[in-house]
C-alpha positions in Angstrom: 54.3 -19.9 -1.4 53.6 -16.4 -1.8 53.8 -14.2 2.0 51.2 -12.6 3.0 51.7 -8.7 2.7 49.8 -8.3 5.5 51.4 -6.8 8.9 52.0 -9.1 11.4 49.1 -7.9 13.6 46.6 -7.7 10.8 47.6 -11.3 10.5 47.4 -12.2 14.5 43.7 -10.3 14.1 42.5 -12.2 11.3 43.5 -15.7 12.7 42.0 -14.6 15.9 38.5 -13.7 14.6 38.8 -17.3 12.4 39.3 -18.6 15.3 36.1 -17.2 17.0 34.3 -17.9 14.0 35.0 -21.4 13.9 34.2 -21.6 17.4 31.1 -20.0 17.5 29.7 -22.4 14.6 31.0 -25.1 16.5 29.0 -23.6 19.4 26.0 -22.7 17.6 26.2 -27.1 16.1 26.4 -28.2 19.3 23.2 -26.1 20.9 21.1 -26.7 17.8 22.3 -30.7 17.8 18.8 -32.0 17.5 17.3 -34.2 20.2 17.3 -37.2 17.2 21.1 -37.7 17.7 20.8 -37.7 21.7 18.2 -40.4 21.3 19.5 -42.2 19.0 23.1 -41.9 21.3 20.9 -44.4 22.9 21.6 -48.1 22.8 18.0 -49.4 23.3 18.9 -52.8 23.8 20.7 -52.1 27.4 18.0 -50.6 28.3 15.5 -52.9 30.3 11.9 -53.1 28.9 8.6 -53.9 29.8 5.5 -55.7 27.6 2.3 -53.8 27.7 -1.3 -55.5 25.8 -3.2 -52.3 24.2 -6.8 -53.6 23.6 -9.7 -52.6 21.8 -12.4 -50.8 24.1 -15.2 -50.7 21.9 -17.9 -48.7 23.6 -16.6 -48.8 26.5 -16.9 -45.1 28.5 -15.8 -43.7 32.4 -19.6 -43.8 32.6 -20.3 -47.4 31.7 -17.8 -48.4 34.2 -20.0 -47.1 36.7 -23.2 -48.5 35.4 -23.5 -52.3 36.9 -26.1 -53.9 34.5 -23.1 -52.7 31.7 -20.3 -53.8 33.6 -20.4 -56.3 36.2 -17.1 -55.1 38.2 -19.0 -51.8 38.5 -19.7 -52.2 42.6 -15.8 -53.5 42.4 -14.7 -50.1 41.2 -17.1 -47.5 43.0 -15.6 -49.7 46.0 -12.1 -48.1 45.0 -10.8 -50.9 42.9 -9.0 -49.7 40.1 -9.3 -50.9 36.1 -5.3 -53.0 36.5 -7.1 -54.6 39.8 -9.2 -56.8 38.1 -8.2 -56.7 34.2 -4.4 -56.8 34.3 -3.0 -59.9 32.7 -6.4 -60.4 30.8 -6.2 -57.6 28.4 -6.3 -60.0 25.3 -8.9 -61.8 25.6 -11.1 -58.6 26.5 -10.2 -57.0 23.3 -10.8 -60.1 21.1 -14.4 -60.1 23.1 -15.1 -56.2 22.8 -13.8 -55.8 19.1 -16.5 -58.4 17.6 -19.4 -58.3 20.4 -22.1 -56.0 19.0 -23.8 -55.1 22.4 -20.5 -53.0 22.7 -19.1 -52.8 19.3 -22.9 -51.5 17.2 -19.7 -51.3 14.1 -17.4 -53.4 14.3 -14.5 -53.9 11.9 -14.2 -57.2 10.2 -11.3 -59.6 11.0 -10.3 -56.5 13.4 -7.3 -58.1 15.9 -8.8 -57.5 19.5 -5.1 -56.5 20.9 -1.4 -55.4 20.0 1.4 -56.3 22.3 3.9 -53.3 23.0 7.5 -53.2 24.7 8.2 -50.2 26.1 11.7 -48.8 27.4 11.7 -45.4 29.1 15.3 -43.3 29.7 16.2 -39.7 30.5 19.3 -37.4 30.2 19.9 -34.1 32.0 17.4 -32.3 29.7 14.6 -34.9 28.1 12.8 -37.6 29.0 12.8 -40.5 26.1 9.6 -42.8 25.7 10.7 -46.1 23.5 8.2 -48.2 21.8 8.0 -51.4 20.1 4.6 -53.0 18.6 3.3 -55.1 15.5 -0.2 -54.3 14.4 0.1 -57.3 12.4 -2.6 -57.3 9.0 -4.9 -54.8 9.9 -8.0 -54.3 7.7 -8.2 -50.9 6.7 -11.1 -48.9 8.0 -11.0 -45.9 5.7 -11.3 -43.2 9.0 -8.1 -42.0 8.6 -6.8 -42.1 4.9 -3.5 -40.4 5.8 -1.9 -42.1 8.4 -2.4 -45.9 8.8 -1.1 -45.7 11.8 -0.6 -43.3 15.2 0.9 -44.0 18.8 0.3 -41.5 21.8 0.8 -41.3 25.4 -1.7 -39.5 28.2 -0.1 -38.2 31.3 -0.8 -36.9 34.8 1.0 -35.6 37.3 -1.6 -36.5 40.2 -4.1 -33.9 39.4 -6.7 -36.2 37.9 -7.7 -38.5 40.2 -9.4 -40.3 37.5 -6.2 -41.0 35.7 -5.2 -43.4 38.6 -8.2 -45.2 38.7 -8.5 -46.0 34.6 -5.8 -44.3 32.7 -7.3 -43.2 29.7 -11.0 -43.6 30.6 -10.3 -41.0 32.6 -11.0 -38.7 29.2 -13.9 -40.9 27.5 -17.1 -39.9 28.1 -20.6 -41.5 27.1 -21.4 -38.4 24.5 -18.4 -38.5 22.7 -18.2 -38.8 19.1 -19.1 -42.5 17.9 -19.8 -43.3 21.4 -23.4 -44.5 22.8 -25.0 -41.1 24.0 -23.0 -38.9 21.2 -23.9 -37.6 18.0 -22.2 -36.2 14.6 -20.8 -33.4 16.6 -17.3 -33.5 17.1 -17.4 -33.6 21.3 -13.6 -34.5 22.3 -12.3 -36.3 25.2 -12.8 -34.0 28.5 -12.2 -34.6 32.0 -15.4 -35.0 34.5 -14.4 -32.3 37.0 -14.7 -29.4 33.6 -18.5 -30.3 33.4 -21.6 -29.4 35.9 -22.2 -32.8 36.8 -21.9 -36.0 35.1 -24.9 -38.5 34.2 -24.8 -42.3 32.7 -24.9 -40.4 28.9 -22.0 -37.9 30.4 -21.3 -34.6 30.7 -23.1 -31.6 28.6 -22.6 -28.6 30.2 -19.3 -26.9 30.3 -18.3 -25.4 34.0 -17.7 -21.5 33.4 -14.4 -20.3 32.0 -13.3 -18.6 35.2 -13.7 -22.4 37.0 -12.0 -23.5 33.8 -9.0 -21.0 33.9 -8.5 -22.2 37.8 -8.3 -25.7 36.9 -5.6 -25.2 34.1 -3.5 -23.4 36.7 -3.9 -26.2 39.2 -2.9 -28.3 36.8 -5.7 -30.3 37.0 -5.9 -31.3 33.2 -4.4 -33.9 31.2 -1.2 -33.7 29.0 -0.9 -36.1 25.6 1.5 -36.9 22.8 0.9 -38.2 19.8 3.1 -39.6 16.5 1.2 -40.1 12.9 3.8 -42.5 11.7 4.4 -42.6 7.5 6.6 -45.1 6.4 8.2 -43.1 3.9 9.0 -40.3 6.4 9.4 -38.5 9.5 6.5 -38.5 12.0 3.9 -35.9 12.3 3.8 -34.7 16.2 1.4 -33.0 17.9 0.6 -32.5 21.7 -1.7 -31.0 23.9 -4.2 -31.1 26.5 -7.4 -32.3 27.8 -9.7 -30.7 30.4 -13.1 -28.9 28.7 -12.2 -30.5 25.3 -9.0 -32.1 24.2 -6.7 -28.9 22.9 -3.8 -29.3 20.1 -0.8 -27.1 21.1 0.2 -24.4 18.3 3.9 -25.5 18.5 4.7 -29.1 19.8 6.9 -29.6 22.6 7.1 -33.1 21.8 8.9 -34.8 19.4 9.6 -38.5 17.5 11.5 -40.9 15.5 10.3 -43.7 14.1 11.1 -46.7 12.5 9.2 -49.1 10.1 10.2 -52.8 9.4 7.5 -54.3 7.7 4.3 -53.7 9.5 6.4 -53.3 13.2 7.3 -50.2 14.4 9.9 -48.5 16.7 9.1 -45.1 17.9 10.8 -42.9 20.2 8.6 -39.8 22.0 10.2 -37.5 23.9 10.0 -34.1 24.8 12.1 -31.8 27.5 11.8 -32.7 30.9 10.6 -28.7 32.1 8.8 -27.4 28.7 7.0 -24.5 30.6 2.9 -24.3 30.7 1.5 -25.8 29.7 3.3 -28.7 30.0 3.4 -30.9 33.3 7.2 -30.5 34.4 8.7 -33.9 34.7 10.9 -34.2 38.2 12.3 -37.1 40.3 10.2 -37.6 43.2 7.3 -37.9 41.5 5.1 -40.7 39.7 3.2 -39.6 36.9 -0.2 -41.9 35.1 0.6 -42.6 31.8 -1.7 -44.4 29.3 -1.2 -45.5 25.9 -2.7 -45.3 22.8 -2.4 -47.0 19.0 -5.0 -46.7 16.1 -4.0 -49.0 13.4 -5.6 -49.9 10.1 -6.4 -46.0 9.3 -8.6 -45.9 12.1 -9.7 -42.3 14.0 -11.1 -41.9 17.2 -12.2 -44.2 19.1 -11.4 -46.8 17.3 -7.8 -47.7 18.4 -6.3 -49.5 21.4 -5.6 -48.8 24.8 -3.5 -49.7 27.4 -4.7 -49.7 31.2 -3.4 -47.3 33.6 0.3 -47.1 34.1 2.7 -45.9 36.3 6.4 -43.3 35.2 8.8 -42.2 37.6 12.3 -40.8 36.9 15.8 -42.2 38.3 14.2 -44.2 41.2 11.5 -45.4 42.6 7.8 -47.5 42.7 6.5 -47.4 39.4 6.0 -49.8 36.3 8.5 -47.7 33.9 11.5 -45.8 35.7 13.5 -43.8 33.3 17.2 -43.5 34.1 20.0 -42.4 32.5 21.5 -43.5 29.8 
């Protein structure tokens, strides 16, 4: 071995700033470890999990809820009652009655499945929460909406500020005069919460409260926060997120993230995003149970022609709630 000609403390110097080198890669590594490897630190099958039926809805809108000669629990739910109340456990056979029925399907999709059956597992660690689904669509016909993605899972949460949310989960956001719905046209009218519009009739809500109302109601919180995964088989997830008060809004930069696996036509996808994200995402604390709602549109579907769970309940660590994420 040839010595070094180096002096001693040139040597001692150059070791030393290896050293910091290696150590500030290592650093760097461990800060930009992506949230995959945390989730998939996991072991899914210790954690406990719950089945969920997501069902096709049809025409079904917050509106017609409210309308007796359209739904005959109508007087049931202006009474307080909430959707879970009365449909819970019979989520099957309403989707297998709503997906073929014209008077609330005027287009439906032939030898469309009325319901898909999802397991879902929830965890947490210091810094994200982890939302763990498992479904089948089973042989879905292909609708031709979407001709990208086949296939697309998303959850809707609220911290408490939408009243609505408790009441009916998702139909907290689907109005009358939305797209493909009854009282809507070609127009591309999103999901919206009631309280953003003037006043709300059985064909919904046309006019938008004034953006200073708006504005007050976003810092309140009083909007609705959503995730979504476009699942390819071939490859990672497309993610977006956002919110829904006057119109449903995509965030520039998702928060949110996924991983997903295919086998066959099942599907295991994780969502997840950091439990404090900053606005406008609702911050995710113990102490508190959030609504949740869940979403799938198989068969390259679009809008409203997925299916949909009924209300649900998330807490963290502890608690009263149908999914309680702990740590793992």
């Amino acid at each position: 071995m040839v010595p070094s000609t180096q002096p001693k403390s040139l040597q001692s110097k150059s070791l030393q700033s290896k050293s910091f080198s290696i150590a500030f890669v290592l650093a760097a590594i461990l800060l930009v470890l992506p949230w995959t490897a945390r989730a998939a630190a996991i072991d899914w099958s210790k954690v406990p999990g719950k089945d969920i039926v997501l069902f096709y809805p049809a025409q079904m809108s917050w509106e017609l809820l409210l309308t007796q000669s359209d739904h005959s629990g109508a007087g049931k739910f202006r009474d307080g009652k909430n959707c879970r109340q009365c449909h819970e456990g019979h989520e099957a056979e309403s989707g297998n009655l709503m997906v073929v029925d014209k008077s609330s399907e005027p287009t439906p999709i032939a030898n469309k499945p009325g319901s898909v059956k999802v397991n879902v597992k929830v965890a947490r660690d210091d810094d994200r929460l982890y939302v763990h689904l498992e479904f089948d669509p089973g042989a879905q016909p292909d609708a031709g909406m979407d001709k990208d993605y086949a296939t697309k899972v998303a959850m809707m949460l609220d911290d408490g500020h939408v009243a609505e949310a408790a009441r009916a989960g998702c139909w907290a956001a689907c109005h009358d005069n939305l797209t493909k719905m009854p009282s809507g046209d070609d127009s591309d009218v999103t999901k919206y919460v009631g309280h953003s519009r003037v006043k709300l009739t059985r064909s919904g809500g046309d006019q938008i409260k004034p953006e200073a109302d708006l504005a007050q109601m976003r810092t309140a919180g009083e909007y609705l926060e959503y995730w979504q995964a476009r699942l390819r088989p071939d490859g990672a997830p497309v993610v977006v997120d956002g919110t829904v008060l006057d119109k449903r809004r995509e965030n520039a930069a998702p928060a949110a993230t996924a991983t997903a696996a295919a086998n066959g036509t099942a599907w295991a996808v994780t969502l997840s995003r950091k439990l404090v994200a900053g606005t406008p995402y609702k911050d995710l604390r113990p102490g508190t149970v959030y609504n949740v709602g869940f979403s799938i549109h198989a068969g390259h579907t679009a809008k409203r022609f997925h299916y949909v769970s009924l209300e649900k309940t998330l807490t963290l660590d502890q608690g009263a709630a149908d999914f309680v994420a702990q740590r793992y």
